[in-house]
C-alpha positions as CSV (number, residue, x, y, z in Angstrom):
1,X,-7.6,-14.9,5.6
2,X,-10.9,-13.9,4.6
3,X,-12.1,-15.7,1.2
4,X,-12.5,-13.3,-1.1
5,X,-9.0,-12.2,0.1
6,X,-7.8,-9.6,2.3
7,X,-7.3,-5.8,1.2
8,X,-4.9,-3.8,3.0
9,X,-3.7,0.1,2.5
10,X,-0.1,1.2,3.9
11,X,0.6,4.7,4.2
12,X,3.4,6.7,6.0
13,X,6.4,9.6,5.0
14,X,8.9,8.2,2.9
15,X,12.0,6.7,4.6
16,X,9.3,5.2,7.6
17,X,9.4,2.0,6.0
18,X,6.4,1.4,4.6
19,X,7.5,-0.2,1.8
20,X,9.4,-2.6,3.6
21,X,6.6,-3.4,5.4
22,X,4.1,-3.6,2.2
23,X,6.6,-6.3,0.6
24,X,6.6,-8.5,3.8
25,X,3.1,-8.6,3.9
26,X,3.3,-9.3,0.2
27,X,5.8,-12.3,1.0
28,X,3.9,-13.4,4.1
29,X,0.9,-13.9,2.3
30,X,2.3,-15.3,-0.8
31,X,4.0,-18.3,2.0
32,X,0.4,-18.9,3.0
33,X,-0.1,-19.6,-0.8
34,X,-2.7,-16.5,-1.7
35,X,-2.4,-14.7,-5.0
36,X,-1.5,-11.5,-4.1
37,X,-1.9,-8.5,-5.8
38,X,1.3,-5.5,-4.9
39,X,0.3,-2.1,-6.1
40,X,2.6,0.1,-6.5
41,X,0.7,3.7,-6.1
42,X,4.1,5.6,-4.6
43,X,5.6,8.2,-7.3
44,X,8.5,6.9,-5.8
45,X,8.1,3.2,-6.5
46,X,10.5,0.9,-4.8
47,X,7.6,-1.8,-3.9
48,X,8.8,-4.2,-7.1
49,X,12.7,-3.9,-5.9
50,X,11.8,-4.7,-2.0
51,X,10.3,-7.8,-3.9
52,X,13.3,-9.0,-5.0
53,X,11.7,-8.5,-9.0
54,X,14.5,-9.0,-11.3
55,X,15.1,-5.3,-13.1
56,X,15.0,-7.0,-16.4
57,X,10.8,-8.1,-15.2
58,X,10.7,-4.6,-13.7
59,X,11.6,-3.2,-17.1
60,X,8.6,-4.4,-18.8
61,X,6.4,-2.8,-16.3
62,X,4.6,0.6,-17.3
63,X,3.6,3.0,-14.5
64,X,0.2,3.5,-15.4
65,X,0.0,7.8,-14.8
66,X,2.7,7.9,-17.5
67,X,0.9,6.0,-20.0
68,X,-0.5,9.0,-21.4
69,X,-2.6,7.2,-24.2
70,X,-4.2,5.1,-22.2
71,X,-5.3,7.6,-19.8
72,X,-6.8,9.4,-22.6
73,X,-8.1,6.8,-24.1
74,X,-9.8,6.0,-20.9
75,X,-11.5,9.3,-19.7
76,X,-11.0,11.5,-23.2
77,X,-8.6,13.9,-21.8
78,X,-5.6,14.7,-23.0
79,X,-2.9,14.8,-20.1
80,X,-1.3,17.9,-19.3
81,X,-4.0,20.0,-21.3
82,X,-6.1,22.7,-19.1
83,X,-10.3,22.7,-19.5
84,X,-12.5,20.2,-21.4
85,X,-14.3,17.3,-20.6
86,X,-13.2,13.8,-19.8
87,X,-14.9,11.0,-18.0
88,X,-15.5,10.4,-14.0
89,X,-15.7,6.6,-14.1
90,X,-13.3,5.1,-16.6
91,X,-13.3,1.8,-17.9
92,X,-9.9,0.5,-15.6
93,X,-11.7,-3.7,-15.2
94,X,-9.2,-5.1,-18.1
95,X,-6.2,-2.5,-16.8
96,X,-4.5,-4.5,-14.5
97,X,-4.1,-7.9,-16.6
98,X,-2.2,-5.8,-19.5
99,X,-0.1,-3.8,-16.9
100,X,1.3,-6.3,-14.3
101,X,4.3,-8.4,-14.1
102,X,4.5,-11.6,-12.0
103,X,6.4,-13.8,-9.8
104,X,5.7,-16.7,-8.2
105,X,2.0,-16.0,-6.7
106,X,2.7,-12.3,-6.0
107,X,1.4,-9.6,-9.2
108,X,3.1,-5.9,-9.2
109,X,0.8,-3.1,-10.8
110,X,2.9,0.4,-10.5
111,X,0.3,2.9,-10.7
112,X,2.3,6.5,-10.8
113,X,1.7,9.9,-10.8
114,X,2.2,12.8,-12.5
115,X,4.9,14.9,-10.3
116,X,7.2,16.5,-12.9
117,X,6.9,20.9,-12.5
118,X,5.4,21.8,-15.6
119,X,2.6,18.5,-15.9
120,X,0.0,20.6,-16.3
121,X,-3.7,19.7,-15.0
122,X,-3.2,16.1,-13.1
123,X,-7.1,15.6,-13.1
124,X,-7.6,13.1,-16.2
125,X,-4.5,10.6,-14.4
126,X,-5.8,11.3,-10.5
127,X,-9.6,10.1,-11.6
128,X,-8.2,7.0,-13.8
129,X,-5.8,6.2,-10.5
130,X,-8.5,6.1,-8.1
131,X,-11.0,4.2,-10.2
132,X,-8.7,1.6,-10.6
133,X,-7.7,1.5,-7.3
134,X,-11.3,1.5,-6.1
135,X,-11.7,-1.5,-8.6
136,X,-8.8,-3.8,-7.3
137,X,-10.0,-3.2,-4.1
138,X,-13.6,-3.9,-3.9
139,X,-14.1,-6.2,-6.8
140,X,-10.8,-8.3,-7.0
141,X,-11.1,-11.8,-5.5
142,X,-7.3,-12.1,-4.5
143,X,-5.6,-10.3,-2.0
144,X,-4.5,-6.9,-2.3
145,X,-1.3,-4.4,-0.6
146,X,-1.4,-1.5,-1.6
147,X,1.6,1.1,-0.5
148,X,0.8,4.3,-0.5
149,X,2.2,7.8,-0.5
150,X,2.1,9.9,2.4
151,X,-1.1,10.9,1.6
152,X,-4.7,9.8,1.0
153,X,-4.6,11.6,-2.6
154,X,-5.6,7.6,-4.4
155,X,-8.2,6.8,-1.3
156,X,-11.4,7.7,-2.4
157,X,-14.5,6.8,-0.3
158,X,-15.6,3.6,-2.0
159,X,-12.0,2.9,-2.0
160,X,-11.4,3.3,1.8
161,X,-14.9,1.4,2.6
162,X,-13.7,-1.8,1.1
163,X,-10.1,-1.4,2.2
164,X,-10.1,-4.2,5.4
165,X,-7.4,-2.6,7.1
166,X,-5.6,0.4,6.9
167,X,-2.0,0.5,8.0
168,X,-0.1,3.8,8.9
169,X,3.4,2.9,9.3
170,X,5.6,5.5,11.9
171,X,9.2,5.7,13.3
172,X,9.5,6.3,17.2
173,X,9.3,9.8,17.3
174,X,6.4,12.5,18.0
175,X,7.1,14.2,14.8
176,X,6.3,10.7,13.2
177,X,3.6,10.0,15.9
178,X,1.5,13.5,15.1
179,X,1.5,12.4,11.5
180,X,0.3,9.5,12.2
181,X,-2.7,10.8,13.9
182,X,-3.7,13.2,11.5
183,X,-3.6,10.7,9.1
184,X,-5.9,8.3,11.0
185,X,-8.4,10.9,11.3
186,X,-8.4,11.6,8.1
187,X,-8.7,7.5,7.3
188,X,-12.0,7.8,9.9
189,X,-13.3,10.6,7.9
190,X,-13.6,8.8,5.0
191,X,-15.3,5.9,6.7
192,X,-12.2,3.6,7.0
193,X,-13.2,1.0,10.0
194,X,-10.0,-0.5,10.7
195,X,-7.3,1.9,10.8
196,X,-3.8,0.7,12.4
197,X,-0.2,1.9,13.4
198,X,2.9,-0.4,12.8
199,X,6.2,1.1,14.6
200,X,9.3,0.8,12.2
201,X,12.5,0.6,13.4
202,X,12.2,0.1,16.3
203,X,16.0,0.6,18.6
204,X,16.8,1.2,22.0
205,X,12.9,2.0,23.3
206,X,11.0,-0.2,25.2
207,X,7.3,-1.0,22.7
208,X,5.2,-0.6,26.2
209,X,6.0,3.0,26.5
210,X,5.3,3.8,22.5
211,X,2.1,2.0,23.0
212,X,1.2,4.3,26.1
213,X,2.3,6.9,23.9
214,X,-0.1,6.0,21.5
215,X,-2.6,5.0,23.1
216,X,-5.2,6.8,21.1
217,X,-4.5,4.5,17.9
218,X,-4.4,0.7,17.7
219,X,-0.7,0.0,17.6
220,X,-0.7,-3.7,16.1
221,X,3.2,-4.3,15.3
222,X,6.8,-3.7,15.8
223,X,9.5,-3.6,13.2
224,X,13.1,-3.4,14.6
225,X,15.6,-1.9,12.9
226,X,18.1,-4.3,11.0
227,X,21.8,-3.3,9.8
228,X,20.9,-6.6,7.5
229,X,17.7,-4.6,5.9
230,X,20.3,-1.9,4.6
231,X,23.1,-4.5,3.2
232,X,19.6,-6.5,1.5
233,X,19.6,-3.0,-0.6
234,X,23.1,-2.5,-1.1
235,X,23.4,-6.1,-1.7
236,X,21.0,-6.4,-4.1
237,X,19.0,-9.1,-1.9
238,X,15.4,-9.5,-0.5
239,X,14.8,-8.3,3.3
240,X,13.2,-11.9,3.0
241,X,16.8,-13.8,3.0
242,X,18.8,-11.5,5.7
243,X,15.9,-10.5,7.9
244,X,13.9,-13.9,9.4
245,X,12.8,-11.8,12.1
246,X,11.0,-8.8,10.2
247,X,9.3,-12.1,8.3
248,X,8.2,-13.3,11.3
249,X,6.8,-10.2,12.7
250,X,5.3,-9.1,9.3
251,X,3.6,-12.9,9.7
252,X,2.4,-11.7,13.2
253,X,0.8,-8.5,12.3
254,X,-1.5,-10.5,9.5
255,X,-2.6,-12.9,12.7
256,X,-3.5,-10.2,14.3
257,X,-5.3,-8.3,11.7
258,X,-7.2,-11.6,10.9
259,X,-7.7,-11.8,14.8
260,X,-9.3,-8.6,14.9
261,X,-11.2,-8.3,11.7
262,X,-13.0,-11.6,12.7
263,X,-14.2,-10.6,16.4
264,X,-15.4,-7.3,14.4
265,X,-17.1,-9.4,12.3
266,X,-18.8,-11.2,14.7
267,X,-20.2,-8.6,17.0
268,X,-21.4,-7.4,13.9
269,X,-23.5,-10.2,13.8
270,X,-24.6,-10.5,17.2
């Protein structure tokens, strides 16, 4: 992988499998002996538990959106309160050494959000989120996964210029498949260079005729399905132990990403 350490962005709807595939990039790299950086920026964060983080370590993580001191300590709003002023480029460069939890070579930072009815104005939390997120991305030397919601809500432009590669993960399906392209253009609109589509579990159809399906988006990976990746949940055990296969695939993926990132790089040049 590149030196300063590659930066990748996972989106996709919720149930795709997005986070399963975050935390086997996570694991792949960590194998190849990088630091890696797993941030959480899902309201519904899972990425720590697909990790295999003990709940007693997950415990003493704080989702950052709910720390409502910090983020007004940071951009002089209080949270929840309608009008006033408050800061456009918080301070977030010290935020993620007092806010992660580690194992092994792999840090989790659970960023949040604000989705209770009732929260009031989400502004103050959404600008602290996507400053810090522009920050781990651009300026942090290790590499970094981010899973994301479905949306692009935490990708701002400087955000989406430094991300390396930009995953959109989709089940076999054209509801799933006119999501994904949607959310590829919007990826393109904000400049993103590398934007790619991993097919999650994958049963019964042949990858060719998905990849003729979409043809129109770079289709870098296949993740079957695995009965083992739903008894790892109920079991309380890592995808890593029961599922070789995904890890192996998931190991794939980042060769080809690499593959790819480096001819970019050196037409660039040419």
């Amino acid at each position: 992988m590149k030196e300063k350490g590659i930066k990748i962005a996972i989106s996709g709807k919720g149930g795709v499998g997005k986070t399963t595939l975050a935390s086997l990039l996570c694991h792949s790299l960590s194998q190849r002996k990088n630091k890696v950086l797993a941030v959480d920026a899902d309201p519904d964060a899972n990425l720590g538990m697909a990790l295999g983080f003990s709940s007693g370590l997950l415990a003493q993580a704080t989702t950052i959106a709910q720390d409502e001191k910090l983020i007004e300590e940071r951009t002089g709003a209080v949270p929840g309160e309608f009008g006033g002023w408050f800061a456009l480029n918080p301070l977030v460069e010290d935020i993620p050494e007092k806010y992660v939890v580690k194992q092994g070579n792999i840090s989790l930072l659970q960023m949040g959000a604000k989705s209770t009815g009732g929260a009031g104005c989400a502004c103050p939390q959404s600008i602290l989120l996507k400053s810090l997120l522009n920050h781990l991305v651009v300026e942090r030397d290790e590499a970094v996964i981010v899973d994301m919601e479905a949306g692009l809500e935490h990708l701002g432009r400087g955000t989406a210029e430094g991300v390396d590669a930009f995953i959109i993960v989709v089940e076999p399906g054209q509801r799933s498949f006119a999501t994904a392209r949607a959310v590829a253009k919007m990826a393109r609109d904000l400049n993103v260079q590398n934007v790619y589509v991993v097919v999650s579990k994958l049963h019964g159809v042949n990858p060719s005729s998905i990849k003729d399906e979409l043809q129109d988006l770079n289709v870098i990976g296949f993740l079957p399905y695995k009965v083992e990746a739903v008894y790892a949940d109920l079991q309380g055990k890592t995808i890593f132990d029961l599922c070789p296969d995904l890890v192996e695939e998931a190991a794939a993926i980042l060769d080809r990403i690499d593959k790819e990132l480096a001819e970019a790089n050196e037409n660039s040049q040419v």
